[in-house]
SEMILUM-988483 format. One record per residue: residue number from 1; chain; y negated, x negated, z of N, C-alpha, C, O in turn. Coordinates in nm, 2 decimals, always signed. Each point is the difference from the previous one (the first is absolute). Layout:
+------+-------+--------+--------+--------+--------+--------+--------+--------+--------+--------+--------+--------+--------+
| resi | chain |   n_yy |   n_xx |   n_zz |  ca_yy |  ca_xx |  ca_zz |   c_yy |   c_xx |   c_zz |   o_yy |   o_xx |   o_zz |
+------+-------+--------+--------+--------+--------+--------+--------+--------+--------+--------+--------+--------+--------+
|  NUM |     A |      Y |      X |      Z |      Y |      X |      Z |      Y |      X |      Z |      Y |      X |      Z |
...
+------+-------+--------+--------+--------+--------+--------+--------+--------+--------+--------+--------+--------+--------+
This chain:
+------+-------+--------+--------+--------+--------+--------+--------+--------+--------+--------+--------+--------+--------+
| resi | chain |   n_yy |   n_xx |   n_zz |  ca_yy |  ca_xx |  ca_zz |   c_yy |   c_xx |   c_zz |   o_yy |   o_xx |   o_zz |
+------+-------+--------+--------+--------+--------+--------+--------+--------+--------+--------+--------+--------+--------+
|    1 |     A | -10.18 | -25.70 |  +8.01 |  +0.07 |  -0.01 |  -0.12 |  +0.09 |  +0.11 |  -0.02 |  +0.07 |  +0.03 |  +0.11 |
|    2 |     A |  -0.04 |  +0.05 |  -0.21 |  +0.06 |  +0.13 |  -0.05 |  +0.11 |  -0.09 |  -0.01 |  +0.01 |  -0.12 |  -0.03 |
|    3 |     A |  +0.09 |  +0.22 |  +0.05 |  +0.16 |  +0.01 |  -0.04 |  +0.01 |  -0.04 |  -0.16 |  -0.07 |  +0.05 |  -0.09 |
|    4 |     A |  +0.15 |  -0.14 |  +0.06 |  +0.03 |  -0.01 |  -0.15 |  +0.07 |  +0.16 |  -0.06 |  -0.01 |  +0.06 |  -0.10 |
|    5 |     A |  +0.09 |  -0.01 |  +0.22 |  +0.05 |  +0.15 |  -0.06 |  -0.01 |  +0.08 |  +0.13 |  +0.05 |  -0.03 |  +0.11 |
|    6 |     A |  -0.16 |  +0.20 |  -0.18 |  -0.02 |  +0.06 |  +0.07 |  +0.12 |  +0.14 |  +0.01 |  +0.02 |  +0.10 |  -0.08 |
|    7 |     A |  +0.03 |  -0.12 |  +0.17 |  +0.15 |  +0.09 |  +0.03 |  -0.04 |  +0.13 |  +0.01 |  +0.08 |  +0.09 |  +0.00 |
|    8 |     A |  -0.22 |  -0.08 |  +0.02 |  +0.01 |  +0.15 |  -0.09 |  -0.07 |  +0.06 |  -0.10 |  -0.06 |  +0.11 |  +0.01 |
|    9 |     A |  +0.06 |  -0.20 |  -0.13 |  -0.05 |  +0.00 |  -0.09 |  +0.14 |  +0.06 |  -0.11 |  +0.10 |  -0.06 |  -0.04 |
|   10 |     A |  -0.13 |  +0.18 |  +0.01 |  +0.11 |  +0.06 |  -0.08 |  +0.15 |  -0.11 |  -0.09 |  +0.12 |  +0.01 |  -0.01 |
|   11 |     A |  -0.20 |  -0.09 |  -0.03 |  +0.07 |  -0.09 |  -0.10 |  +0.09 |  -0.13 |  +0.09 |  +0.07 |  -0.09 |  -0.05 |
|   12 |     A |  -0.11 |  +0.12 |  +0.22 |  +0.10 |  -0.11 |  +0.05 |  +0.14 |  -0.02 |  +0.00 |  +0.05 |  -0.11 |  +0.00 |
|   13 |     A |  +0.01 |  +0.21 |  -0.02 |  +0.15 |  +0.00 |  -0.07 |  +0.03 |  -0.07 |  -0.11 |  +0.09 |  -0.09 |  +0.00 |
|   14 |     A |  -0.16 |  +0.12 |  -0.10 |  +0.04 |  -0.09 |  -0.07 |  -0.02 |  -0.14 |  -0.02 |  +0.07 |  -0.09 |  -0.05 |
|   15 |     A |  -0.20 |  +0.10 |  +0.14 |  -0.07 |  -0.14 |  +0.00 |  +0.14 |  -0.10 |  +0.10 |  +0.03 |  -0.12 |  -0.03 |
|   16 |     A |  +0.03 |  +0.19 |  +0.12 |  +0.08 |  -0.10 |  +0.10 |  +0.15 |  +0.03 |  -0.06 |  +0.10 |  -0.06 |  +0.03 |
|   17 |     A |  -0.12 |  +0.13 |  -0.08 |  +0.19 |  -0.04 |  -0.16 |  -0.04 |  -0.10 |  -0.06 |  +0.08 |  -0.10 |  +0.02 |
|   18 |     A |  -0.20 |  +0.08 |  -0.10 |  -0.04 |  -0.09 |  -0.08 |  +0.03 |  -0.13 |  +0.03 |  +0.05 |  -0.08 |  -0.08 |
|   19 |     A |  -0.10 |  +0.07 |  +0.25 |  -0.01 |  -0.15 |  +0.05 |  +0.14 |  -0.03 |  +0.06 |  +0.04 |  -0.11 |  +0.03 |
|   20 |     A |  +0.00 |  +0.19 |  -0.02 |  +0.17 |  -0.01 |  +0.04 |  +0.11 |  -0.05 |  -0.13 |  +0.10 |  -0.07 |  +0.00 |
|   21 |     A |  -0.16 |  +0.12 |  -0.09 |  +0.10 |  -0.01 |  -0.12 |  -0.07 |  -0.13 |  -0.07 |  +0.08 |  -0.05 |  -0.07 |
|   22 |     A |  -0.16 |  +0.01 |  +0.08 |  -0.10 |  -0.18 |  +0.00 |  +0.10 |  -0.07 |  +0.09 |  +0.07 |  -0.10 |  -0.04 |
|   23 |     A |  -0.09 |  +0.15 |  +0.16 |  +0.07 |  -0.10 |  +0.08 |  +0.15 |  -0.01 |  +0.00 |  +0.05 |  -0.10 |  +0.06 |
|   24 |     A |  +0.01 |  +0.19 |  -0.13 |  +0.16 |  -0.03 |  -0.02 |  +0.00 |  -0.06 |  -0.14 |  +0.09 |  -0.09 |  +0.00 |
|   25 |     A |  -0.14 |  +0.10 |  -0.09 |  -0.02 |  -0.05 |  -0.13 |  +0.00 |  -0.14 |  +0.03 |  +0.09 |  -0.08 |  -0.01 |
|   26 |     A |  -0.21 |  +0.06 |  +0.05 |  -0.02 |  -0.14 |  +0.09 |  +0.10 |  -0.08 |  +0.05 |  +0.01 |  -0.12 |  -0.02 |
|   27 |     A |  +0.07 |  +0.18 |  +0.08 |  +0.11 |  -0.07 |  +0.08 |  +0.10 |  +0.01 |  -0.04 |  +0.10 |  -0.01 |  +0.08 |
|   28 |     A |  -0.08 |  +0.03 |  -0.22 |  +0.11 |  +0.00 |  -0.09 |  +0.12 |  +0.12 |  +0.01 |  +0.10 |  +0.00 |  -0.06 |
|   29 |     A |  -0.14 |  +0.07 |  +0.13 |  +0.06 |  +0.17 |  +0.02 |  +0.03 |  +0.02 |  -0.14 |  -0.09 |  -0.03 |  -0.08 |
|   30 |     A |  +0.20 |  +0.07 |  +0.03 |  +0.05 |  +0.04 |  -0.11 |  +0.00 |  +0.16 |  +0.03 |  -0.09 |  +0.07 |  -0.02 |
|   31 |     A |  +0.20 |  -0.05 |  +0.08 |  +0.01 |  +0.12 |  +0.03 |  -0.01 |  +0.08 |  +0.17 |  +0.03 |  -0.07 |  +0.10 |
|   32 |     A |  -0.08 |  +0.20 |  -0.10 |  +0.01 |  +0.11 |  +0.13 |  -0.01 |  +0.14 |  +0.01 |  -0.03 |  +0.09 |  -0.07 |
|   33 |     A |  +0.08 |  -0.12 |  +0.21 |  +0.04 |  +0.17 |  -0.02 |  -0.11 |  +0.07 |  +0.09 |  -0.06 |  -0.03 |  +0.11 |
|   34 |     A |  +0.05 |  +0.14 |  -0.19 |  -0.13 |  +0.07 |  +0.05 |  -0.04 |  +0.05 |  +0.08 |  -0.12 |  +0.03 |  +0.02 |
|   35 |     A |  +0.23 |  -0.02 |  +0.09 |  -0.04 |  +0.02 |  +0.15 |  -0.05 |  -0.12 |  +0.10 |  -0.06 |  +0.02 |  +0.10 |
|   36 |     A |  +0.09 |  -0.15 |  -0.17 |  -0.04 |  -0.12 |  +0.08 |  -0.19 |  +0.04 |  -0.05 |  -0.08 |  +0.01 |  +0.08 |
|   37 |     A |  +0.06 |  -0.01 |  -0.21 |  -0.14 |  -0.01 |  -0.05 |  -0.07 |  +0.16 |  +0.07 |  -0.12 |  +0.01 |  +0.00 |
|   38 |     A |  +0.19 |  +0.10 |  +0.03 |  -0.08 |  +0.08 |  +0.12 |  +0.00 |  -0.03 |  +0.14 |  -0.10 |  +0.05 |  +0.05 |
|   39 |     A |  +0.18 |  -0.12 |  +0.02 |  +0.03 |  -0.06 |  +0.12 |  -0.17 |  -0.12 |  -0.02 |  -0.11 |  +0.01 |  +0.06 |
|   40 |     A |  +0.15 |  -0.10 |  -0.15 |  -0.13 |  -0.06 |  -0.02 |  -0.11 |  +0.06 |  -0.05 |  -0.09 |  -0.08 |  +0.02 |
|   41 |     A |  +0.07 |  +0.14 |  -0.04 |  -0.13 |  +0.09 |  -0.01 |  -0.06 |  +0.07 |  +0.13 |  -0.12 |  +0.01 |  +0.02 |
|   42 |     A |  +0.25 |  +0.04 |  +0.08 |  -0.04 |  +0.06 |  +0.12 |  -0.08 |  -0.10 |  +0.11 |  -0.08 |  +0.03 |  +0.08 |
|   43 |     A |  +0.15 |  -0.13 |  -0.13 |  +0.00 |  -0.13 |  +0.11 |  -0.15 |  -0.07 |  -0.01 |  -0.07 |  -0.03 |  +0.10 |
|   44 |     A |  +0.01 |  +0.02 |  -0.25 |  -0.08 |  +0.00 |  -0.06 |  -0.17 |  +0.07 |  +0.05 |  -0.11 |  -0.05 |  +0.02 |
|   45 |     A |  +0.14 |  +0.17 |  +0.00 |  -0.08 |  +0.06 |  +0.06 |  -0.02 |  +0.01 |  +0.15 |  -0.11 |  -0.02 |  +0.05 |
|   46 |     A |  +0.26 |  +0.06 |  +0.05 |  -0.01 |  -0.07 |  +0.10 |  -0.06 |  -0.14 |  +0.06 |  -0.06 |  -0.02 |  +0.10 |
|   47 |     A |  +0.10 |  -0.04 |  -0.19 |  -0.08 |  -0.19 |  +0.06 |  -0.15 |  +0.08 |  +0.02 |  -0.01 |  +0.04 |  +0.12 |
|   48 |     A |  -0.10 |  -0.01 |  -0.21 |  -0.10 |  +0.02 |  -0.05 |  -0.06 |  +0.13 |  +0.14 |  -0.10 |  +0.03 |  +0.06 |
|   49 |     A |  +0.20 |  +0.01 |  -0.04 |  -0.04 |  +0.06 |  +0.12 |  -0.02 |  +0.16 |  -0.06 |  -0.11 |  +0.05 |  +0.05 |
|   50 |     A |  +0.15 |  +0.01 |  -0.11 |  -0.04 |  +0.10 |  -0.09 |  +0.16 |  +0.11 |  -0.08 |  +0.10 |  -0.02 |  -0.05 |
|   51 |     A |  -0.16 |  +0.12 |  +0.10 |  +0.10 |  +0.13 |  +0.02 |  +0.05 |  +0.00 |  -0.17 |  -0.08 |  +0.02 |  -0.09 |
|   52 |     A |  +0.21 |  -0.06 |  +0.09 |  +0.10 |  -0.01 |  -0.10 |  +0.01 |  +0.13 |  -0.11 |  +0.04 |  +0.11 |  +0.04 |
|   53 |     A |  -0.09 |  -0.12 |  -0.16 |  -0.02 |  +0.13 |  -0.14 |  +0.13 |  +0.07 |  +0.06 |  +0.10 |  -0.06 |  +0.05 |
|   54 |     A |  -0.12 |  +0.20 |  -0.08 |  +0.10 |  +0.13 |  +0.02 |  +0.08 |  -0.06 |  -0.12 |  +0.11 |  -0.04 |  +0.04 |
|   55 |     A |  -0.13 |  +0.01 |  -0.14 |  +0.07 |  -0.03 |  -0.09 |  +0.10 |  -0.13 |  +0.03 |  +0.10 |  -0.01 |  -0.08 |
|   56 |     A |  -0.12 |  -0.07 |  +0.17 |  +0.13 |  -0.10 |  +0.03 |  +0.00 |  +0.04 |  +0.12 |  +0.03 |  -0.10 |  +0.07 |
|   57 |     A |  -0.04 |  +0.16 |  -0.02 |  +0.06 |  -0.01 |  +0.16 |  +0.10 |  +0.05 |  +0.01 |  +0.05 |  -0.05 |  +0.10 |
|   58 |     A |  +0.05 |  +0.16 |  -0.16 |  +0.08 |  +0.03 |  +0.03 |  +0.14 |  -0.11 |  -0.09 |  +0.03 |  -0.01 |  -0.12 |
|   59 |     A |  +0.02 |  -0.04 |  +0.21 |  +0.13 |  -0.09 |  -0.09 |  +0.10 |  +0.11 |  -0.07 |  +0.06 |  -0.02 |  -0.11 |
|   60 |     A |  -0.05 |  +0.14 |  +0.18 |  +0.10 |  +0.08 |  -0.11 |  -0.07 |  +0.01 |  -0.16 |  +0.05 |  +0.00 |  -0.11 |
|   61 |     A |  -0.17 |  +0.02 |  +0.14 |  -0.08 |  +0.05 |  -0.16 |  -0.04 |  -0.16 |  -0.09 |  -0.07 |  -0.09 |  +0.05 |
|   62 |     A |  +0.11 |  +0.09 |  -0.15 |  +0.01 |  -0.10 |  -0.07 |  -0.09 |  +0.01 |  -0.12 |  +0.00 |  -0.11 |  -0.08 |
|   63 |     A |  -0.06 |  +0.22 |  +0.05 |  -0.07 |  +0.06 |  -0.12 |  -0.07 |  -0.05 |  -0.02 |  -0.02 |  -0.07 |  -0.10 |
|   64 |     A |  -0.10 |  +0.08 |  +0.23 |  -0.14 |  -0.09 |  -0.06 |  +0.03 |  -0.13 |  -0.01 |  -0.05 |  -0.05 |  -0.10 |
|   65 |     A |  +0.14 |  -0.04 |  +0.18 |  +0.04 |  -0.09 |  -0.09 |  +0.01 |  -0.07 |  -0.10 |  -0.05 |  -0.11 |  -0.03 |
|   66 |     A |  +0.15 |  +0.21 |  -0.02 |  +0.07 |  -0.01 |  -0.12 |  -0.13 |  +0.06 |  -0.14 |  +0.01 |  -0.01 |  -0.12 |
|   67 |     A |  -0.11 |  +0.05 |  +0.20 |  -0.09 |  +0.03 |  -0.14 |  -0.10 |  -0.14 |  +0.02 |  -0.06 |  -0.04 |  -0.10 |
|   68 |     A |  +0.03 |  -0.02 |  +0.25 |  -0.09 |  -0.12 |  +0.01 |  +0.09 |  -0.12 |  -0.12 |  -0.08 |  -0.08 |  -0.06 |
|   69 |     A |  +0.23 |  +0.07 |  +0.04 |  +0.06 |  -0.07 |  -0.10 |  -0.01 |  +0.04 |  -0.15 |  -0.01 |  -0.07 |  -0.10 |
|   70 |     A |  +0.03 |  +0.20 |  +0.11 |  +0.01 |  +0.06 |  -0.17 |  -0.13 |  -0.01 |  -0.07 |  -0.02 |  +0.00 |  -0.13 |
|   71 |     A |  -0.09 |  -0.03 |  +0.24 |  -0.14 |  -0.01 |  -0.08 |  -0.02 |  -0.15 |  -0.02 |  -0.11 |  -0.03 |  -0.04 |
|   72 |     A |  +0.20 |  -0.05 |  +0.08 |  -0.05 |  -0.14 |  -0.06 |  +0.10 |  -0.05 |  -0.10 |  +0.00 |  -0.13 |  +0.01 |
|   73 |     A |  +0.11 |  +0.17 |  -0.12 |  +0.05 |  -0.03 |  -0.04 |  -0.01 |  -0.12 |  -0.11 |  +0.08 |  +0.00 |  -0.10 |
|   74 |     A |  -0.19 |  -0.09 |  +0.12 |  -0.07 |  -0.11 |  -0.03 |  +0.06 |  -0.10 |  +0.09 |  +0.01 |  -0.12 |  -0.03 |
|   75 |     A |  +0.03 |  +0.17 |  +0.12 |  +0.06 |  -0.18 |  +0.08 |  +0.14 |  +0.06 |  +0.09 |  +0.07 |  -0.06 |  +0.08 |
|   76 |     A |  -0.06 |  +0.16 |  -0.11 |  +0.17 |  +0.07 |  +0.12 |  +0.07 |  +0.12 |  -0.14 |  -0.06 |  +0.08 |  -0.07 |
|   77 |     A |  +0.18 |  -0.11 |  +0.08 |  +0.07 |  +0.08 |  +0.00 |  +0.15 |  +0.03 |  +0.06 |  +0.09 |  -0.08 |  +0.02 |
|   78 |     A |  -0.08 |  +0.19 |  +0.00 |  +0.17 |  +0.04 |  +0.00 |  +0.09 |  -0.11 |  +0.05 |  -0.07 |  -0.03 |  +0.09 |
|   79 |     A |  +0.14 |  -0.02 |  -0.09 |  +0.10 |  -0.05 |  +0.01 |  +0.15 |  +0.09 |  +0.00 |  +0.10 |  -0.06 |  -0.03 |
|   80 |     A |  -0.11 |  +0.19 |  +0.07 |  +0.11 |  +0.05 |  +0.01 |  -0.05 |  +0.18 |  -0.05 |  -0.11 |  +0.05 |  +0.02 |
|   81 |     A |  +0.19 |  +0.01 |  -0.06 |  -0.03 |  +0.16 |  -0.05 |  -0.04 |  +0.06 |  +0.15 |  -0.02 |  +0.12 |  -0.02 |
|   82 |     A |  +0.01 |  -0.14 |  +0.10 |  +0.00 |  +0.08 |  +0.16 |  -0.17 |  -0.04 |  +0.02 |  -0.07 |  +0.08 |  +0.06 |
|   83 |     A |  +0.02 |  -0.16 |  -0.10 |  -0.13 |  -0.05 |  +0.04 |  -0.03 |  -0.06 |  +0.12 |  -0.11 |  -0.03 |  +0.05 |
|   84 |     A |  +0.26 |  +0.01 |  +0.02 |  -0.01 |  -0.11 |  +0.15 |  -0.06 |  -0.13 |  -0.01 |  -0.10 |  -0.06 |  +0.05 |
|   85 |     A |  +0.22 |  +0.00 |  -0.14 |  -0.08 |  -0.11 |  +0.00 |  -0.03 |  -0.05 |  -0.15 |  +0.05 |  +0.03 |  -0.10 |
|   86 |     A |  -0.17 |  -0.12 |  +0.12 |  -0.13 |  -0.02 |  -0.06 |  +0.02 |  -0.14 |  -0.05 |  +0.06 |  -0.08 |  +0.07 |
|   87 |     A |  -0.14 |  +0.05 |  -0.20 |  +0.00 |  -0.13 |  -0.06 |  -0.14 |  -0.02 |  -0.01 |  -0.08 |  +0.10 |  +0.01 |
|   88 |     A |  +0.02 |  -0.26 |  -0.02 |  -0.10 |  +0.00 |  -0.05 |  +0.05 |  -0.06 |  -0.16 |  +0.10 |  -0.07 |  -0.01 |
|   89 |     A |  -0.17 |  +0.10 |  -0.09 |  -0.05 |  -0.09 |  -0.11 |  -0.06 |  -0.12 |  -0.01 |  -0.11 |  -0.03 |  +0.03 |
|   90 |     A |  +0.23 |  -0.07 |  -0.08 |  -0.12 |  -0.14 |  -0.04 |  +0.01 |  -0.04 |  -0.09 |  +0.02 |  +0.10 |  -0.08 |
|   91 |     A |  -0.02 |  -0.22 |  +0.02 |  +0.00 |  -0.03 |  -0.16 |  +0.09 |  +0.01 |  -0.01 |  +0.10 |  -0.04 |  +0.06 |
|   92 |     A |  -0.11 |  +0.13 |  -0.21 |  +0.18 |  +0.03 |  -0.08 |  +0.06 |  +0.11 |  +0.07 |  +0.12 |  -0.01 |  +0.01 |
|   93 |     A |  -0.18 |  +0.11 |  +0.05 |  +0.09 |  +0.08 |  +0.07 |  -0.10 |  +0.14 |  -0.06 |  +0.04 |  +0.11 |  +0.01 |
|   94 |     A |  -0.13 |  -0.13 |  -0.06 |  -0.12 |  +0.11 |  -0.08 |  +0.10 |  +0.07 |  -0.11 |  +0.06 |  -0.07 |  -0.08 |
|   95 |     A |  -0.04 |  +0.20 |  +0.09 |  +0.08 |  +0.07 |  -0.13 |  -0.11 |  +0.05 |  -0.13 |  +0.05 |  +0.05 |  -0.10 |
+------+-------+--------+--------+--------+--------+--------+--------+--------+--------+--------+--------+--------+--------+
């Protein structure tokens, strides 16, 4: 039986933000800060057994990140002008 997600399939980054930000939504996460959701992302691929995207592995660089959040502005935003920490959207919270 194949992997439900192939970690080196270009799109697994976003694919394992996606299921991360499900699973805090899920659990009534209002808000976070964006180094916990790269820490979880690294961890994410670790479990899986599988060498962590150049793009999160470094905790100083926050960029790819912060563009894995700016491209879903359908269910996260902002919470603060710095872009640390992060909101999800739920009913009534849509501008």
């Amino acid at each position: 039986m194949s992997p439900l997600l192939d970690a080196d399939d270009p799109n697994s980054l976003d694919i394992v933000c996606d299921v991360i930000l499900v699973d805090w939504f899920n659990a009534g996460v209002d808000r976070f800060d964006i180094r916990d959701l790269r820490e979880e992302i690294e961890a994410h691929f670790k479990d899986m057994d599988r060498p962590v995207p150049a793009e999160v592995a470094d905790p100083r660089t926050l960029v790819p990140t912060l563009r894995l959040l700016q491209a879903r502005p359908h269910i996260v935003r902002p919470a603060r002008v710095t872009g640390i920490e992060w909101q999800f959207l739920r009913n009534g919270d849509r501008e």
